[in-house]
C-alpha positions as a printed NumPy array, in Angstrom:
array([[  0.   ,   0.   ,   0.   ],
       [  1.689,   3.172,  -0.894],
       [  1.251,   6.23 ,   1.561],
       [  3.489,   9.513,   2.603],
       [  6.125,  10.251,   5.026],
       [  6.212,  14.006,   5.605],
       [  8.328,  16.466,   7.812],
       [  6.878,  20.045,   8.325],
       [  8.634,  23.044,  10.049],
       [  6.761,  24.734,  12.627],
       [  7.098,  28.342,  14.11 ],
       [  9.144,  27.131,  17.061],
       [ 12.754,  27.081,  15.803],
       [ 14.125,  23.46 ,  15.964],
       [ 11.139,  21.921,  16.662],
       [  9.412,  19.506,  13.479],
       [  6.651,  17.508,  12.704],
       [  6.506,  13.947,  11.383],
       [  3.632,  12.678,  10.201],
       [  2.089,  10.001,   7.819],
       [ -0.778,   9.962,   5.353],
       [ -2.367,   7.883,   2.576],
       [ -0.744,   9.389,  -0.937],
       [ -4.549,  10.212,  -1.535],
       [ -4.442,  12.55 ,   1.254],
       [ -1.342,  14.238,   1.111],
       [ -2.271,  17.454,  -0.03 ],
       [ -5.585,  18.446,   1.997],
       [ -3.36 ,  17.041,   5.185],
       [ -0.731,  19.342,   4.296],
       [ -3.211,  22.487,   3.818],
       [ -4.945,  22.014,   7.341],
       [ -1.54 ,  21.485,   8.713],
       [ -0.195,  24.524,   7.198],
       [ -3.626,  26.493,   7.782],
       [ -4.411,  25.139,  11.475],
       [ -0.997,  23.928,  13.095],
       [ -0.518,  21.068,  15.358],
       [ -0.904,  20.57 ,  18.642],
       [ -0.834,  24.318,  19.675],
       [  2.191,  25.039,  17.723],
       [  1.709,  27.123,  14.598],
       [  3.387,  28.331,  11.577],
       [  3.743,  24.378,  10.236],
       [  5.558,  24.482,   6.619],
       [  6.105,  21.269,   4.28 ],
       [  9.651,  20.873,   4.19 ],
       [ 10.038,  17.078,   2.82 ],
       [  8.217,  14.097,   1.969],
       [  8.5  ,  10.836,   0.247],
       [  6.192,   8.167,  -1.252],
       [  6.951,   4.471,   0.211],
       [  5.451,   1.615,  -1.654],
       [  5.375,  -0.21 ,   1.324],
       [  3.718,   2.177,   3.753],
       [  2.688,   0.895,   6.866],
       [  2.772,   2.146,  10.494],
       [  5.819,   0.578,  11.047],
       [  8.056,   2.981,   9.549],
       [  6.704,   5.596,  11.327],
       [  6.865,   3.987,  14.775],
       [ 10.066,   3.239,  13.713],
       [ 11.252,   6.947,  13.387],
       [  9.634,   7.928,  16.192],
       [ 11.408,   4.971,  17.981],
       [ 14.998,   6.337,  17.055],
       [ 13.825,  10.   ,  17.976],
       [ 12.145,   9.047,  20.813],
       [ 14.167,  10.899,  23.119],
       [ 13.4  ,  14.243,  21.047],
       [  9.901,  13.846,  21.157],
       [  7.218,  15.931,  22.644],
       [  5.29 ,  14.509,  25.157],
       [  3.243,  11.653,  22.937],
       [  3.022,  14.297,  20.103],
       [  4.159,  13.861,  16.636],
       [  6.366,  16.779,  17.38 ],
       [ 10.505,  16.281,  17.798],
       [ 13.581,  19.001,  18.903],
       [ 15.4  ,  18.014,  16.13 ],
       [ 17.762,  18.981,  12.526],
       [ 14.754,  18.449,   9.71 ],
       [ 18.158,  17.37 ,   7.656],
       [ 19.12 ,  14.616,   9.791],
       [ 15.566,  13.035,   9.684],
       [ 15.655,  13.942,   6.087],
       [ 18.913,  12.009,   5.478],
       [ 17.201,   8.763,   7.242],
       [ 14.301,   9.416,   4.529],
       [ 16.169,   9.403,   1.753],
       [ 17.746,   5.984,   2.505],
       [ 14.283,   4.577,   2.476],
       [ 13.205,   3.023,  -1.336],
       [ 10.518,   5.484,  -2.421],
       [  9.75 ,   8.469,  -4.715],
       [ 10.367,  12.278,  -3.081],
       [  7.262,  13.834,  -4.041],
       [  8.186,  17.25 ,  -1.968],
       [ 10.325,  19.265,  -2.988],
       [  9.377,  18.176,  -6.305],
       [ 12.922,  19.617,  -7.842],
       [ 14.961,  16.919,  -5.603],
       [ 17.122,  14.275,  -7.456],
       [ 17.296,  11.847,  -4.642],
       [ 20.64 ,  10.346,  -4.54 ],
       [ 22.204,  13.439,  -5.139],
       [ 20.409,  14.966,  -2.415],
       [ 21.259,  12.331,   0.232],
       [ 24.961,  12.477,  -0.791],
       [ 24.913,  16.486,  -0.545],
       [ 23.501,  15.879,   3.006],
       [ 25.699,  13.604,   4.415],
       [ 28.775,  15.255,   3.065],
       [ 27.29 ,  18.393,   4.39 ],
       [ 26.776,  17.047,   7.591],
       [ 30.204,  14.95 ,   8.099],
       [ 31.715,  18.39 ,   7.419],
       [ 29.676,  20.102,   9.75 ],
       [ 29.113,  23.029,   7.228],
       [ 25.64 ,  23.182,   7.344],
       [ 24.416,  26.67 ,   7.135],
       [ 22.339,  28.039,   9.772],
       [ 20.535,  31.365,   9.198],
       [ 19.534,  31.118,  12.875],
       [ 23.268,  31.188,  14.021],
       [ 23.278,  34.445,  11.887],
       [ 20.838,  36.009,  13.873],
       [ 18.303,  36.302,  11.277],
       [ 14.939,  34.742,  11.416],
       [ 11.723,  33.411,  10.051],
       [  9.903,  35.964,   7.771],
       [ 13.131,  38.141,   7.244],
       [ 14.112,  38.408,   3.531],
       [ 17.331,  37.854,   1.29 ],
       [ 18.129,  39.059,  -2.058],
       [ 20.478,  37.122,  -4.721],
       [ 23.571,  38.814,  -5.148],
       [ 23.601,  39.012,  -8.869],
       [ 20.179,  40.13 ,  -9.699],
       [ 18.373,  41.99 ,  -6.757],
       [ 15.461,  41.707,  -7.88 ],
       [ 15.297,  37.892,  -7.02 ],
       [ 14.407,  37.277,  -3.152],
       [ 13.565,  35.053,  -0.925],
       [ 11.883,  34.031,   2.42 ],
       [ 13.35 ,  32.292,   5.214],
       [ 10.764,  29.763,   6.751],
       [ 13.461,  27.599,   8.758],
       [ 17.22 ,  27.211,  10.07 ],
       [ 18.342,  26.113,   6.732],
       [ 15.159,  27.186,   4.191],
       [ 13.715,  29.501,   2.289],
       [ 10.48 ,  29.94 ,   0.826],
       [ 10.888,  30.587,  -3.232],
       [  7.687,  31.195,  -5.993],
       [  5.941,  28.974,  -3.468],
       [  8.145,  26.192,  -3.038],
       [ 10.511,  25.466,  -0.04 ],
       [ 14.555,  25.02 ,  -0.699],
       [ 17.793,  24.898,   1.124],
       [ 20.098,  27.969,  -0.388],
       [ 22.485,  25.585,  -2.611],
       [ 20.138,  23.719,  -4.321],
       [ 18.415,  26.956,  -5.281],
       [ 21.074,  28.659,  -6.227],
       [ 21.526,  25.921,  -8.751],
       [ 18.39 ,  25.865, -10.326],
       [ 18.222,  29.711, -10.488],
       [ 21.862,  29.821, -12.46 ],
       [ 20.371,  26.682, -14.453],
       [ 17.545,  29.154, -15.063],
       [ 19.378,  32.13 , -15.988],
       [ 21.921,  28.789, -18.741],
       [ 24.406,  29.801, -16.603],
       [ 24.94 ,  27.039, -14.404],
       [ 28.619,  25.768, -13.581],
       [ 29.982,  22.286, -14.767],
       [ 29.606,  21.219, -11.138],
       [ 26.481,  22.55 , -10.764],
       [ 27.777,  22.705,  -6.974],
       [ 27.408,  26.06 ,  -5.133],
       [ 27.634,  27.312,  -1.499],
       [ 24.453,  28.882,  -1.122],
       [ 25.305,  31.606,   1.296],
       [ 28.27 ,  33.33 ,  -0.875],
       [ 25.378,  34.231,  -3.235],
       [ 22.533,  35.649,  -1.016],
       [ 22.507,  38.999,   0.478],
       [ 20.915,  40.574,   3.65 ],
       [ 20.702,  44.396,   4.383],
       [ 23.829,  44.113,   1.931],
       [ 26.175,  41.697,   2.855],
       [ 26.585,  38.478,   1.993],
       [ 25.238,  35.457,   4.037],
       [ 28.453,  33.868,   4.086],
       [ 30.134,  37.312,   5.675],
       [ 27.66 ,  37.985,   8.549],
       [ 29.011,  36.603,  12.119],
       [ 27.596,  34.864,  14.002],
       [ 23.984,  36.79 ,  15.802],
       [ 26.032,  39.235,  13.488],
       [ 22.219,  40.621,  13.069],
       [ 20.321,  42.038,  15.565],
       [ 16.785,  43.471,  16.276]])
């Protein structure tokens, strides 16, 4: 029986929903979600999700097993990295279906390189926050919206910086031979680049 894995953001930084739904369902689950929240905790945003052929409540009791000790109460709420549960996703055998631009090998290997390197970017770090807004270096009038540590919101869709980057230079047919980028040396706030500000470098 095929069905959906999902993880949302939520308002509350570092804390993520995972959740599972028939494949039938996905959508109107993800539009109260995003419309109503969860559990008293608002501001939920679809971040990933993936289609498993065999979808059963085992894999989700079994996620919730390893993240037990991150969970809230006997929610379907964790205090945890969205890319770490993300990683454990991708090694599953099913189809991404969100973000819908994802190649999903590539994507698991950018993650756990990112991640053994400890480079991850973290807007949060930065000082910056949901809602605030970034501009791309080379053509101002492209921005974005940060919805998470590590995401931005982007002609409606949700992306880490690199992978948009990417897409935006593969866009403009000027994409590198790589097509490997670090997001932050090519996204601006109150005109400096990401990759420049200190750390709580921005304050309110």
């Amino acid at each position: 029986m095929k069905g959906v894995v999902y993880i949302m953001n939520t308002a509350v930084s570092g804390l993520i929903k995972i959740g599972k739904t028939g494949s039938q369902n996905y959508g109107e689950r993800m539009r109260y979600l995003e419309g109503n929240g969860y559990h008293n905790v608002p501001g939920l945003k679809r971040f990933f999700a993936i289609e498993l052929d065999d979808y059963d409540d085992d894999k989700e009791s079994l996620l919730h097993e390893i993240f037990s000790k991150h969970q809230v109460d006997d929610s379907e709420l964790f205090a945890l990295d969205c890319e770490l549960v993300k990683q454990l996703l991708l090694a599953f055998d099913g189809k991404v279906i969100y973000p819908k631009h994802i190649d999903k090998e590539r994507e698991f290997d950018e993650v756990t390189q990112s991640r053994k390197q400890g480079a991850l970017f973290s807007f949060y770090r930065k000082g910056l926050k949901n809602g605030d807004v970034i501009t791309f270096a080379q053509d101002k009038a492209i921005s974005a919206t940060i919805v998470g540590e590590r995401e931005v919101e982007y002609d409606g869709e949700i992306y880490k910086l690199s992978p948009l980057t990417r897409n935006i230079f593969q866009q403009k047919g000027k994409r590198n031979a790589s097509g490997a980028y670090q997001g932050a040396a090519y996204w601006m706030f109150n005109g400096k680049k990401l990759k420049d500000l200190d750390d709580r470098e921005v304050t309110r």
